[in-house]
BAKEVEX-423347 format. One record per atom (N, C-alpha, C): residue number from 0; residue in one letter; atom name; x, y, z. Coordinates in steps of 0.05 Angstrom, whole numbers, padded with zeros to 5 digits. Layout:
BEGIN
   seq   type   atom     east    north       up
   NUM      a     CA        X        Y        Z
...
END
This chain:
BEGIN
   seq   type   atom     east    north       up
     0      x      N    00016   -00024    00000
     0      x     CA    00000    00000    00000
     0      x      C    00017    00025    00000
     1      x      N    00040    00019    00008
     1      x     CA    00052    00050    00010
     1      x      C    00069    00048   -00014
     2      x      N    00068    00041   -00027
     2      x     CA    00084    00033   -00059
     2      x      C    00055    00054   -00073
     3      x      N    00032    00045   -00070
     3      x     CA    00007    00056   -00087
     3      x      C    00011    00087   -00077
     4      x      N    00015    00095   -00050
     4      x     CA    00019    00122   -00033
     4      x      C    00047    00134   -00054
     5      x      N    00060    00128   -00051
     5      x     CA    00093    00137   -00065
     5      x      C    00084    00140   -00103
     6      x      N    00072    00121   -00115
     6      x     CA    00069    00133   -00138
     6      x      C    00047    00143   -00149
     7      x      N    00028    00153   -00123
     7      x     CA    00009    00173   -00125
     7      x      C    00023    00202   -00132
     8      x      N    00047    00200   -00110
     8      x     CA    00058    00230   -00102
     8      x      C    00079    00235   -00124
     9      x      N    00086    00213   -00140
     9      x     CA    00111    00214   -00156
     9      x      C    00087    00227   -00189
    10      x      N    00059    00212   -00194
    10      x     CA    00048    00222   -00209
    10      x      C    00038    00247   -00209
    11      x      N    00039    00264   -00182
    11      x     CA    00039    00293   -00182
    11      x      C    00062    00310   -00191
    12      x      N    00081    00295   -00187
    12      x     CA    00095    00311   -00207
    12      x      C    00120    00339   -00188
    13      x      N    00119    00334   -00157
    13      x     CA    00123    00362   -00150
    13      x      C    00100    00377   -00132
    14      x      N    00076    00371   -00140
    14      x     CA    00059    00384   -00129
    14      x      C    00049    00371   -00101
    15      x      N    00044    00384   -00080
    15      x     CA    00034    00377   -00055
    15      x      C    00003    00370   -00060
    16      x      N   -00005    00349   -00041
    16      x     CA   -00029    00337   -00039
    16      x      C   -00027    00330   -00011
    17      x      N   -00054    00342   -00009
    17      x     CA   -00068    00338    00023
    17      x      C   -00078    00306    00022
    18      x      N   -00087    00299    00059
    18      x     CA   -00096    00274    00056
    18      x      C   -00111    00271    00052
    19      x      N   -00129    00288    00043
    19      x     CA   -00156    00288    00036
    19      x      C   -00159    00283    00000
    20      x      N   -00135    00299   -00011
    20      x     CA   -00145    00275   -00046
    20      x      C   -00121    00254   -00046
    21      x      N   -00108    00253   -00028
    21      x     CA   -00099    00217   -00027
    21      x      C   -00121    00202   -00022
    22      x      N   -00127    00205   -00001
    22      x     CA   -00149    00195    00010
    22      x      C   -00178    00187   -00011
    23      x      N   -00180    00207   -00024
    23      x     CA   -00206    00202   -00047
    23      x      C   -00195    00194   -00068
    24      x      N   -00175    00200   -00075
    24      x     CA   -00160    00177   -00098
    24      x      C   -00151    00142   -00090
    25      x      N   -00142    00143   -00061
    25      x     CA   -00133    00111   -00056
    25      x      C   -00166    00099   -00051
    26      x      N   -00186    00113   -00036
    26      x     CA   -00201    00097   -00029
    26      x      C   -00200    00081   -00003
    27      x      N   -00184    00099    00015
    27      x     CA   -00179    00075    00037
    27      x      C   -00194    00099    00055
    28      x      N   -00192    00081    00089
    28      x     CA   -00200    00100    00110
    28      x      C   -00183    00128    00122
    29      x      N   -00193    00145    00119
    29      x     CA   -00170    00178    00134
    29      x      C   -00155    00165    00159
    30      x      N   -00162    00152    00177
    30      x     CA   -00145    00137    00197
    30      x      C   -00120    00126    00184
    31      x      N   -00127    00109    00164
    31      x     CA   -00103    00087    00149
    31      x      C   -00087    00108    00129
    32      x      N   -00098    00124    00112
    32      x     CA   -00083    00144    00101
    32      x      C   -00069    00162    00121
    33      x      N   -00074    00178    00133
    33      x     CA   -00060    00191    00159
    33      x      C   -00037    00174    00171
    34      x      N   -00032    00146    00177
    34      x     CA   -00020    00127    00185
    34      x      C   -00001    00132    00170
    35      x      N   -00005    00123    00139
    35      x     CA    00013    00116    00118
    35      x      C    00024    00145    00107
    36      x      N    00021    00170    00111
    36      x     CA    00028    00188    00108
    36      x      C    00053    00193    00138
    37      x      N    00042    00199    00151
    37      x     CA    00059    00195    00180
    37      x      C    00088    00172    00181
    38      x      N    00082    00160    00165
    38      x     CA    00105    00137    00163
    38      x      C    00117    00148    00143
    39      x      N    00116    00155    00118
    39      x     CA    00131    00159    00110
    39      x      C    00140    00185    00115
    40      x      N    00133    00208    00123
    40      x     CA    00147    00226    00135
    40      x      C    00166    00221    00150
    41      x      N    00155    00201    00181
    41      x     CA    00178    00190    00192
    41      x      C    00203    00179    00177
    42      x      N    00203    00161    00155
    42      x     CA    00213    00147    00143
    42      x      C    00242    00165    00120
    43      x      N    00227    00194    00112
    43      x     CA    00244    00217    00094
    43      x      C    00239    00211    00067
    44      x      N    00216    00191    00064
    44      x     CA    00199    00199    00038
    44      x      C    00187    00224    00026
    45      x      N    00175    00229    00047
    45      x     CA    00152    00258    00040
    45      x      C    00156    00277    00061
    46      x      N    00156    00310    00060
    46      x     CA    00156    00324    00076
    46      x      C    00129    00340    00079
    47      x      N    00129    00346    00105
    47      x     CA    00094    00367    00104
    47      x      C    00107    00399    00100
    48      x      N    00077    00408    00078
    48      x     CA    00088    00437    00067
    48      x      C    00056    00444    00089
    49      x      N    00058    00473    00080
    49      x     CA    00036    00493    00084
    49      x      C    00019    00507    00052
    50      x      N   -00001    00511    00060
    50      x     CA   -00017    00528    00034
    50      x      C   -00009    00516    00005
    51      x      N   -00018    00491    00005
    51      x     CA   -00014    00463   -00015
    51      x      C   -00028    00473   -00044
    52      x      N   -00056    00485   -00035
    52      x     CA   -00081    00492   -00062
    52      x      C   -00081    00517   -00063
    53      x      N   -00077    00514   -00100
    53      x     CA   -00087    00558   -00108
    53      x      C   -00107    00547   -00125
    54      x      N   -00119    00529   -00122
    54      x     CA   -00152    00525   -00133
    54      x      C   -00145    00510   -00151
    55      x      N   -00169    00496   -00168
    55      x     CA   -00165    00479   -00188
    55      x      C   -00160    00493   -00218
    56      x      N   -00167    00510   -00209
    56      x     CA   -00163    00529   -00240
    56      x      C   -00138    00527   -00250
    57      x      N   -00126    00527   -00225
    57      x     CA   -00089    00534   -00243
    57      x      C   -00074    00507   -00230
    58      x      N   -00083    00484   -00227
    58      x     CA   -00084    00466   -00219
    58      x      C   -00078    00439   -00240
    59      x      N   -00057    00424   -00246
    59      x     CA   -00049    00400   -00263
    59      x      C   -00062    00382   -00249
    60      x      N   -00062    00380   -00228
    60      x     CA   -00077    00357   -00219
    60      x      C   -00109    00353   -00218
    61      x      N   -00127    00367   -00226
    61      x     CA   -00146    00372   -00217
    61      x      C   -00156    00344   -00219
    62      x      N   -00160    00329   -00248
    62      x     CA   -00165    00298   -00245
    62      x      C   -00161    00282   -00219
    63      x      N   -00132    00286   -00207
    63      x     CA   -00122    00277   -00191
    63      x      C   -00139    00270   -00174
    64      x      N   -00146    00304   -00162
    64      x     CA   -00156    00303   -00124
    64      x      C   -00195    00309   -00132
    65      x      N   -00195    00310   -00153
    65      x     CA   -00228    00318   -00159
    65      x      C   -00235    00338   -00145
    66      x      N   -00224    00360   -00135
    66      x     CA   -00235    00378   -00138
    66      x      C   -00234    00379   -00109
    67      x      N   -00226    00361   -00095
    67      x     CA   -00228    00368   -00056
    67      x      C   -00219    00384   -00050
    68      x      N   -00230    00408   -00033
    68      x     CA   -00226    00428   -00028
    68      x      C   -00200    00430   -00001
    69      x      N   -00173    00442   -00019
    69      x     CA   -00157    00441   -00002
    69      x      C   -00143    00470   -00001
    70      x      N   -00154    00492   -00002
    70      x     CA   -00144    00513   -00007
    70      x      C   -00136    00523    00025
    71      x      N   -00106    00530    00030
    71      x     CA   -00093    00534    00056
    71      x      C   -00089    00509    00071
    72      x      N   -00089    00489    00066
    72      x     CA   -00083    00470    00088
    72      x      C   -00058    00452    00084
    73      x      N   -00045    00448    00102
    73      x     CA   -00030    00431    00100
    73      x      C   -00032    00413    00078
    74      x      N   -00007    00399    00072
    74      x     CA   -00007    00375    00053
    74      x      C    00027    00362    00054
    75      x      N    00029    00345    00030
    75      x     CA    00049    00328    00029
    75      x      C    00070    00330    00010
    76      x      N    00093    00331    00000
    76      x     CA    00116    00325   -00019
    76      x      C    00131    00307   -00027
    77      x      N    00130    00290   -00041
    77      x     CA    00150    00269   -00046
    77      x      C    00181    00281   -00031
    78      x      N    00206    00276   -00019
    78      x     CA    00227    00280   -00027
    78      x      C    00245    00269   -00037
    79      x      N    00257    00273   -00060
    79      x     CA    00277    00253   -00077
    79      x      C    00302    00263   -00073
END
């Protein structure tokens, strides 16, 4: 599962994603996403940013996260 998490974030390309369109893209529970996010932070996969969404408008991912409203919140980074 965290193989599916890692080339979620590698198909963004750069761009931060909250757990909330991981979450509606993997299809799993916010408990188990939250988990698997938290690990790999621990781990020096992914780092947490701030102010992740400037809307879908100007947005590559929009397919991605469908549109979950993440404007100002926290989110996630691959780091390579």
């Amino acid at each position: 599962m965290l193989q599916e998490l890692l080339s979620l974030f590698r198909h963004s390309r750069g761009v931060p994603l909250t757990a909330e369109a991981v979450g509606q893209q993997l299809d799993l529970p916010p408990a188990l996403i939250e988990q698997m996010l938290h690990t790999l932070v621990y781990r020096g996969r992914l780092e947490m940013v701030e102010d992740v969404c400037d809307g879908c408008e100007v947005c590559p991912l929009k397919p991605l996260c469908a549109g979950v409203p993440a404007v100002r919140r926290s989110g996630y980074r691959l780091l390579e």
